[in-house]
C-alpha positions as CSV (number, residue, x, y, z in Angstrom):
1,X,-20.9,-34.5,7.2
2,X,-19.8,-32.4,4.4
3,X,-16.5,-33.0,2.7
4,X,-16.6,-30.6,-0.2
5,X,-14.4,-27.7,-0.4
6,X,-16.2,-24.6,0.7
7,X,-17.0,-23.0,-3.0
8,X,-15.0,-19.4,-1.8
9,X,-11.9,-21.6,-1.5
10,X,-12.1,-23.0,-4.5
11,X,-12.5,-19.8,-6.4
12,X,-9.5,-18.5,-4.5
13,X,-7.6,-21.1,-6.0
14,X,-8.7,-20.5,-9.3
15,X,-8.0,-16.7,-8.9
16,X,-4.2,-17.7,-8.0
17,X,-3.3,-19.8,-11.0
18,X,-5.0,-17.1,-13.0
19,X,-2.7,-14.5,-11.3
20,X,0.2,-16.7,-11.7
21,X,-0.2,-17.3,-15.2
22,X,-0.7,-13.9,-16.1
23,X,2.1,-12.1,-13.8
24,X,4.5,-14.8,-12.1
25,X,5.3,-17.4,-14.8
26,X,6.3,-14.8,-17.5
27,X,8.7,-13.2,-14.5
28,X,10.0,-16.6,-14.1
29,X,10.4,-17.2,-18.1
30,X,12.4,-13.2,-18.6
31,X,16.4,-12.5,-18.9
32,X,16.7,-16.2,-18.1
33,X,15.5,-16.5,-14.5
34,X,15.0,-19.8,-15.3
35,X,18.3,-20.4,-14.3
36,X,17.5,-20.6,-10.7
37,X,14.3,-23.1,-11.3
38,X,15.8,-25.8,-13.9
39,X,19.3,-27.7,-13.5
40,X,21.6,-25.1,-12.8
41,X,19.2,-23.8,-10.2
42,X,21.6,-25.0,-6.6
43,X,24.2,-23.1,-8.7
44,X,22.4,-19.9,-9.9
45,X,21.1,-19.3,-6.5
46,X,24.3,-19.7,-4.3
47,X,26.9,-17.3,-3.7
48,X,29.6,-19.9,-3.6
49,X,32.5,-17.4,-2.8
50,X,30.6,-15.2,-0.1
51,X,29.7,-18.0,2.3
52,X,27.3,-19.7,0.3
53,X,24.7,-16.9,0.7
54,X,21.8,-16.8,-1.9
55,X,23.1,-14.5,-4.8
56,X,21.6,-10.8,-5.3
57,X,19.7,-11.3,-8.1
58,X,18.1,-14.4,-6.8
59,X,16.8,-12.6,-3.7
60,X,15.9,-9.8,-6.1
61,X,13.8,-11.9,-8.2
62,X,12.0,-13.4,-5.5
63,X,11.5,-9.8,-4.0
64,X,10.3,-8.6,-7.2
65,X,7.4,-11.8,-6.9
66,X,6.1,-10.8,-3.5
67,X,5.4,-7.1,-4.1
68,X,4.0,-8.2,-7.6
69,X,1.6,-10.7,-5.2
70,X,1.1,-8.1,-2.4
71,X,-0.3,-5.9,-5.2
72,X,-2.7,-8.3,-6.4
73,X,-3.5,-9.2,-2.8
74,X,-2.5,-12.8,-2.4
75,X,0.6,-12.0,-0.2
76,X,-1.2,-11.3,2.8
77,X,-4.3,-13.2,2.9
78,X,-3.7,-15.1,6.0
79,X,-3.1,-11.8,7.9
80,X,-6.1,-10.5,9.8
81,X,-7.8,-7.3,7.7
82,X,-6.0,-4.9,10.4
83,X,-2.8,-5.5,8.2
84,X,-4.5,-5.9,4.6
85,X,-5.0,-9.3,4.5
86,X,-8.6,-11.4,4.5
87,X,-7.4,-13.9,7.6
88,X,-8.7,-16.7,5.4
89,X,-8.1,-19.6,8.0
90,X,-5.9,-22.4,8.0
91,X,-8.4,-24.8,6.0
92,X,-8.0,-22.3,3.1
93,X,-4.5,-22.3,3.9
94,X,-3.4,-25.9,3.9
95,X,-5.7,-26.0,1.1
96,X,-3.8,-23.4,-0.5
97,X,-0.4,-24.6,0.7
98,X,-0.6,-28.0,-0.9
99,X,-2.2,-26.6,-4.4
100,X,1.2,-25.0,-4.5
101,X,3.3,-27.6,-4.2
102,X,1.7,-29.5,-6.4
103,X,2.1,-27.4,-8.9
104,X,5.7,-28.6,-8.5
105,X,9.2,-26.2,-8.6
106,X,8.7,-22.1,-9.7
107,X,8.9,-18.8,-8.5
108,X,5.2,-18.5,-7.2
109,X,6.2,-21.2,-4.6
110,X,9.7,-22.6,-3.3
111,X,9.4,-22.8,0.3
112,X,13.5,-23.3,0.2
113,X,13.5,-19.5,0.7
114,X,9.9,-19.7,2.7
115,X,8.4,-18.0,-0.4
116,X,5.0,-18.3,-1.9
117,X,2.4,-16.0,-4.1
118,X,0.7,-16.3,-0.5
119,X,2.9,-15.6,2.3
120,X,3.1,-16.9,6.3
121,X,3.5,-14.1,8.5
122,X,4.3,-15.3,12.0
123,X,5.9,-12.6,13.4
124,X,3.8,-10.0,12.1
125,X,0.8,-11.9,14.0
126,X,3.8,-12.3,17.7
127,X,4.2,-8.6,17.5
128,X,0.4,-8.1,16.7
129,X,-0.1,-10.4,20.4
130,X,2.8,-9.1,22.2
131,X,4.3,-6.8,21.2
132,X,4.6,-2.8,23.3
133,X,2.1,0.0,21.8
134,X,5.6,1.7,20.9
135,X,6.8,-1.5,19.1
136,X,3.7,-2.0,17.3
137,X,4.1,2.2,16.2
138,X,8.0,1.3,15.1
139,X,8.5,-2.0,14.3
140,X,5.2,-3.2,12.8
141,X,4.8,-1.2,9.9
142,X,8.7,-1.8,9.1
143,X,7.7,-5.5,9.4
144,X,4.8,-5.4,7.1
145,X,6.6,-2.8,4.3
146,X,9.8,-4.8,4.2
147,X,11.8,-2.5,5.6
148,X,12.3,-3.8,9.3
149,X,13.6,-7.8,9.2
150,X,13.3,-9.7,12.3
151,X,15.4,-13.1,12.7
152,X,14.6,-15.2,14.6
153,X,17.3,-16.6,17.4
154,X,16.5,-19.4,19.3
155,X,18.8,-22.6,19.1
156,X,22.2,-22.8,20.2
157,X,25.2,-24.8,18.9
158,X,24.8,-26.7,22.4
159,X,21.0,-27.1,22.4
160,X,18.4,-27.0,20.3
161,X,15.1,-29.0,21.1
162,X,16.2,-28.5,24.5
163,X,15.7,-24.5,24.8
164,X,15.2,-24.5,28.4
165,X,18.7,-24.5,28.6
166,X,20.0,-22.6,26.8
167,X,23.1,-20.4,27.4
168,X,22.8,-17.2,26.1
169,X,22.1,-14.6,28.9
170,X,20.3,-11.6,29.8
171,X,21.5,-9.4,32.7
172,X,19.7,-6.1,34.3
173,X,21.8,-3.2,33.6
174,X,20.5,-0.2,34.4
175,X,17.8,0.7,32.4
176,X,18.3,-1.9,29.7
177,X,20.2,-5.7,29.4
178,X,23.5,-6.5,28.7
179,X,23.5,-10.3,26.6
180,X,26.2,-12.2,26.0
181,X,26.0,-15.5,24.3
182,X,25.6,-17.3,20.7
183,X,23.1,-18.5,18.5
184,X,23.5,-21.4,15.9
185,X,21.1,-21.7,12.6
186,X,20.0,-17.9,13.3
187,X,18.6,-18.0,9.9
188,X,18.3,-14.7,7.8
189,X,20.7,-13.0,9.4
190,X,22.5,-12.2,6.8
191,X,19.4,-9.6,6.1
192,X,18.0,-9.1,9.1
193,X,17.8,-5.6,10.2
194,X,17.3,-7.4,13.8
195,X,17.5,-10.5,15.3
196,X,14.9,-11.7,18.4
197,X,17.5,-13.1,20.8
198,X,16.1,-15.7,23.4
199,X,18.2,-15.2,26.8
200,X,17.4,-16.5,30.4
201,X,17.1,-13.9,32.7
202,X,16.8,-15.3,35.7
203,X,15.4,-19.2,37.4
204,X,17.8,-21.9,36.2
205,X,18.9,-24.5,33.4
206,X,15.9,-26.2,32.5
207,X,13.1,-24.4,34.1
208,X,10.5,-23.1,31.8
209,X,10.4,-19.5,33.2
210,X,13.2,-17.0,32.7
211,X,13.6,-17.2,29.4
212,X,12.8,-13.8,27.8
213,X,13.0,-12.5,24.2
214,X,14.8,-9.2,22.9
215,X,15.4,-7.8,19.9
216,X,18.6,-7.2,19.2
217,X,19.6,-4.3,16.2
218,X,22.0,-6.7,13.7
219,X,24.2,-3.3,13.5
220,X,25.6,-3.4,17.4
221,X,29.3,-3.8,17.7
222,X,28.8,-6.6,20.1
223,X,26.7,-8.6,17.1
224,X,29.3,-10.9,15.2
225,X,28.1,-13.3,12.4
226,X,31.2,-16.3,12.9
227,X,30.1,-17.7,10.0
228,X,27.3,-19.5,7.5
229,X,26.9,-23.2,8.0
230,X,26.5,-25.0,4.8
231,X,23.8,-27.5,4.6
232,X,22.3,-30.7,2.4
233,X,20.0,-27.9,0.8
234,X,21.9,-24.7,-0.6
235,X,22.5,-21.5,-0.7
236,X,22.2,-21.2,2.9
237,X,21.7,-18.3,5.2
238,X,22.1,-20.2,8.5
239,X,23.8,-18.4,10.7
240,X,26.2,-18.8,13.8
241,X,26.0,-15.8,15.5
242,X,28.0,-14.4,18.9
243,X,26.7,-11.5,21.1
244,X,29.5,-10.3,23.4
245,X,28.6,-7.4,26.2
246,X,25.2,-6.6,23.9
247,X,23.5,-3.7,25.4
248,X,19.7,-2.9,24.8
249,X,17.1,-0.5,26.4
250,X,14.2,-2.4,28.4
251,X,11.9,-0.7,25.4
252,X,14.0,-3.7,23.5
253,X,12.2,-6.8,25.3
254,X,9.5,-8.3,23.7
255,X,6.8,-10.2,24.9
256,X,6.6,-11.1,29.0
257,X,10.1,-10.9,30.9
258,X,11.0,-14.4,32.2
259,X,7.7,-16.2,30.0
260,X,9.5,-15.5,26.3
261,X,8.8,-19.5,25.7
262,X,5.2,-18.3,24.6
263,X,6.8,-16.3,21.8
264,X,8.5,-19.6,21.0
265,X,5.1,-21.6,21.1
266,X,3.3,-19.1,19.7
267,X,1.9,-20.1,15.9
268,X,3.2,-22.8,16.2
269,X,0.0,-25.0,15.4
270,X,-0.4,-23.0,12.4
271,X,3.1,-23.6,11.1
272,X,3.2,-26.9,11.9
273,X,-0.3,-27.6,9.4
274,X,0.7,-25.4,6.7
275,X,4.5,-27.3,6.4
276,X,2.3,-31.0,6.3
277,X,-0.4,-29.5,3.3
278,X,3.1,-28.3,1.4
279,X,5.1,-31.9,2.0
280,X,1.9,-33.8,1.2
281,X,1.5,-31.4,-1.7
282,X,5.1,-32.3,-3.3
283,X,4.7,-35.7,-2.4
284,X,1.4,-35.5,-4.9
285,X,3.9,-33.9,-7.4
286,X,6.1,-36.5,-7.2
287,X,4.3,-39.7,-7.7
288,X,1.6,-37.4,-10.4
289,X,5.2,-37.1,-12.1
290,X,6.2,-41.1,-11.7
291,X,2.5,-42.3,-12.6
292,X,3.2,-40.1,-16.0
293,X,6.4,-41.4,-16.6
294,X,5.7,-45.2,-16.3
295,X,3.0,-44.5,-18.4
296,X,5.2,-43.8,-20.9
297,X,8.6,-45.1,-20.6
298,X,8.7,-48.7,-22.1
299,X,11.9,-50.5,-21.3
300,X,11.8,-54.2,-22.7
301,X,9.2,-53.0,-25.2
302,X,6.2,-52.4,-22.8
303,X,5.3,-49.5,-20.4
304,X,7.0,-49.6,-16.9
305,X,3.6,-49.0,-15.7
306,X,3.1,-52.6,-16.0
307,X,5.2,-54.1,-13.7
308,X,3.5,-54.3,-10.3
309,X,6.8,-53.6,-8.9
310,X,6.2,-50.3,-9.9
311,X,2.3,-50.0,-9.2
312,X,2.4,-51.0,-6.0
313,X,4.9,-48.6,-4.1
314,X,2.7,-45.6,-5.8
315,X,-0.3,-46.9,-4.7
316,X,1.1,-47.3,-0.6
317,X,2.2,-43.8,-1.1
318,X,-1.1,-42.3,-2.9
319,X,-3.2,-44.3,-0.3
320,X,-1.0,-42.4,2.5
321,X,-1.3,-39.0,0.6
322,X,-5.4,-39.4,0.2
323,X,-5.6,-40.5,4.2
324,X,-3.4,-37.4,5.3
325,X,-5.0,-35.0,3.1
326,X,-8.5,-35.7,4.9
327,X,-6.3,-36.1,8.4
328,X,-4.8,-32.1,7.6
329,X,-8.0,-30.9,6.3
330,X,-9.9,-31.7,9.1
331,X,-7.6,-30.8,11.3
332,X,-7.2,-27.4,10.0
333,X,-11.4,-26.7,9.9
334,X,-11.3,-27.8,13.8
335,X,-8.3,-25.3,14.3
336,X,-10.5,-22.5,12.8
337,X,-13.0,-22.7,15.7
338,X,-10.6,-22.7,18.2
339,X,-8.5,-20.4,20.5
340,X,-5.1,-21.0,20.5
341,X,-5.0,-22.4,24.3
342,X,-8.3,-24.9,23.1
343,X,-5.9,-26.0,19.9
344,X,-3.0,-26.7,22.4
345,X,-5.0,-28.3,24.6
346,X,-7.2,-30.3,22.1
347,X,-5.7,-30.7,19.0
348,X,-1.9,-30.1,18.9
349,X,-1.5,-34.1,19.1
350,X,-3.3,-34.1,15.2
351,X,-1.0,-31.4,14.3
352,X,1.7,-33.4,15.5
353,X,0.7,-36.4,13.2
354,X,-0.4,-34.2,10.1
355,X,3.2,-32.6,10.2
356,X,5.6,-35.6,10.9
357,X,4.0,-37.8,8.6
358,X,3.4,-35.3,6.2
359,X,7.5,-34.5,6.4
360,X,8.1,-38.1,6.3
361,X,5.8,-38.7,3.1
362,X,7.3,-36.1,0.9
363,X,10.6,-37.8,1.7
364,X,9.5,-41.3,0.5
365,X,7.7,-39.8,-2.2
366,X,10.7,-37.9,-3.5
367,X,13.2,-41.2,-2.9
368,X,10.7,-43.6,-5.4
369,X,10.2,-41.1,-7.6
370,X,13.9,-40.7,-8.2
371,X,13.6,-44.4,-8.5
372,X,11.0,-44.9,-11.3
373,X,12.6,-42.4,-13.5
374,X,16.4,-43.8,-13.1
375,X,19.3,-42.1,-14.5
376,X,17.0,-38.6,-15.1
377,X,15.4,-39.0,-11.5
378,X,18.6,-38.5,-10.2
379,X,19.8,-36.3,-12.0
380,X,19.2,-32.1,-11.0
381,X,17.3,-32.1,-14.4
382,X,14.0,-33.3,-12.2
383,X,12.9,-31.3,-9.9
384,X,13.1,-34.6,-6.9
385,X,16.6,-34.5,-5.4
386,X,15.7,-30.6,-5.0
387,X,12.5,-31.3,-3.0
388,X,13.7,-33.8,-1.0
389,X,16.6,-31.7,0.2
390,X,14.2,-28.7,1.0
391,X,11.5,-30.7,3.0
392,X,14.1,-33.6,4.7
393,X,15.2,-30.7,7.2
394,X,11.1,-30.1,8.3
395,X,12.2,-33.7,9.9
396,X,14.5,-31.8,12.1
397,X,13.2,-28.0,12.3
398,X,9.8,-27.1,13.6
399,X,10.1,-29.7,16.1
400,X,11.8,-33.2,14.8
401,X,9.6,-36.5,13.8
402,X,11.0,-37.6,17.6
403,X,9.4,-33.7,19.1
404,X,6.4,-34.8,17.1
405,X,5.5,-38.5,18.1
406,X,6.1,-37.7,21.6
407,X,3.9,-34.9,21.8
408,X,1.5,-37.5,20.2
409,X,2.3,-39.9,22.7
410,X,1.8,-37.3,25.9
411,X,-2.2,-36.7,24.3
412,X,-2.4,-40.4,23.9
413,X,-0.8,-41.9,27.4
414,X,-2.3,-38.7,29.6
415,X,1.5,-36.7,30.5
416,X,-0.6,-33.3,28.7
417,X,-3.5,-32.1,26.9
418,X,-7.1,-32.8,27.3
419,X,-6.0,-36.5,29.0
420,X,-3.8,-35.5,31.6
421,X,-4.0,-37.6,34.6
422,X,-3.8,-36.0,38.1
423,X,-1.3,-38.7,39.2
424,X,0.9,-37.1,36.0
């Protein structure tokens, strides 16, 4: 077996630092847009008075990043070539993912705001799969050019995990729907030019079927934002959002009516890998960042890298980062010679473990790192508190450590997957 990275990889990683070093880091260094990346950064970024949005000029800034990437053609590289991308794969993308955060805090990566020098386009690839001939004419180029915004609306403030039954509904009316309902962390809104509403349209609570998605233009009367919820990890554009006597055309549904759960499902795998590379990349960050300063520090007259009770929490957590790197890069080569239905069926108990423990090592990693460096670890002048704040929610969203181990557990005990017993 070979475990080298492929050499084309590797040179794409090279041809990204370059690129960042030559275009992004300057950006970041101008008119003081450091601001939003040192210790004032929860501040600089946060629109205290107007909900706790993100400010303007920080959503400016990061605009200004992506077009400078798309033009250098790093944005899109996991898009198929269809839509100006190289579809690279998700080895090279967890590859890539975790060589980001690595890097640490700066404008060519903060996956606060989901935005990277290389971007993850999963509605670009649902519309691509399901969405109309006259959607892909309208909506897709909008999607791709910036100038169509889709949220994404799918949790409730009654249920989340548990989208089966969910109240928000759907009605036939004439030649279109008529929704009512609400939506709870229906994030982006605050932007979106629509928002992909999940309704059941017919069957009842709990049943997979009759669940279909629509997209909803943010601009209809019956379209109310009640408010931003604030959260551990500001600014925040988390939305809870009400749709009262919302009518839409039937052009409006997208994807199968009654079967919009496959929407839900869909990219889900490849979310779920890239979100474990980028927590097992800041966890590398963070104890690279604690080995340093142990090294250095020297309390009592010697260097806290001395004291074994030091060494030896660094070395559990580097032995776990070195066992899930190898666990997500494998994982991610056998996705790349699958289908999505052989990935469900075969593999989505690995991505399971790649992403829960991934989420739950970035969080341990960001904790002890706080710890070796003491007063300044805890302070917003290292980069920790902000990284655990970003990636402790991954424990929740994207399906929660608890969605994750029992998926795990259905592979392993035979409920699903390529196990599944007939007496199941």
């Amino acid at each position: 077996m070979d475990f080298s990275i492929p050499k084309h990889i590797t040179e794409l990683l090279g041809q990204i630092d370059e690129f960042i070093d030559r275009e992004i880091m300057p950006l970041q260094h101008q008119d003081d847009n450091d601001r939003f990346f040192d210790h004032r950064r929860e501040w600089a970024r946060t629109d205290f008075e107007h909900g706790g949005l993100p400010r303007k000029e920080w959503e400016d800034l990061l605009r200004e990043m992506r077009k400078r990437a798309d033009k250098a053609g790093f944005l899109r590289l996991a898009l198929p070539e269809e839509f100006g991308g190289r579809n690279i794969g998700n080895l090279a993308m967890a590859i890539i993912r975790e060589h980001l955060a690595a890097k640490g805090l700066g404008l060519f990566n903060d996956l606060q705001n989901e935005s990277s020098v290389v971007g993850n386009f999963p509605q670009v690839l649902m519309m691509r799969d399901f969405g109309t001939e006259e959607q892909k004419k309208t909506v897709l180029p909008g999607m791709l050019n910036g100038t169509v915004r889709l949220a994404f609306g799918l949790t409730e403030p009654k249920h989340g995990s548990d989208a089966t039954w969910m109240e928000t509904r759907a009605v036939k009316d004439g030649n279109g729907w008529r929704i009512n309902g609400e939506k709870m962390w229906n994030t982006g809104v605050h932007v979106a030019s629509h928002d992909m509403v999940f309704c059941r349209t017919s069957g009842n609570d709990g049943d997979a079927r009759g669940l279909t998605c629509i997209i909803v233009p943010m601009d209809d009367p019956g379209v109310k934002i009640e408010e931003y919820m604030w959260t551990f990890n500001m600014p925040t554009d988390h939305a809870r959002v009400s749709f009262k006597d919302v009518w839409v055309p039937d052009s409006a549904v997208f994807g199968p009516v009654d079967n919009g759960l496959v929407l839900a499902r869909h990219f889900v795998h490849e979310n779920r890998i890239r979100q474990a590379a980028s927590g097992l990349g800041a966890a590398q960050y963070c104890i690279n960042e604690s080995v340093d300063y142990a090294n250095t520090r020297k309390p009592f007259g010697k260097p806290l890298s001395r004291n074994q009770a030091i060494q030896w929490p660094l070395v559990e957590l580097q032995t776990e980062a070195e066992m899930l790197r190898w666990l997500i890069y494998r994982t991610a080569w056998e996705m790349d010679r699958m289908t999505g239905p052989e990935i469900q069926l075969y593999l989505s108990d690995k991505v399971s473990m790649c992403n829960y423990k991934g989420n739950n090592l970035v969080c341990n990693a960001a904790d002890w790192a706080m710890q070796v460096h003491g007063g300044w670890g805890y302070s917003r002048h290292k980069q920790f508190e902000h990284i655990y704040r970003h990636h402790r929610r991954y424990r929740i969203t994207e399906g929660s450590d608890q969605i994750q181990i029992r998926n795990v557990a259905g592979h392993m005990f035979g409920f699903i997957g390529k196990n599944q017993r007939r007496d199941h």
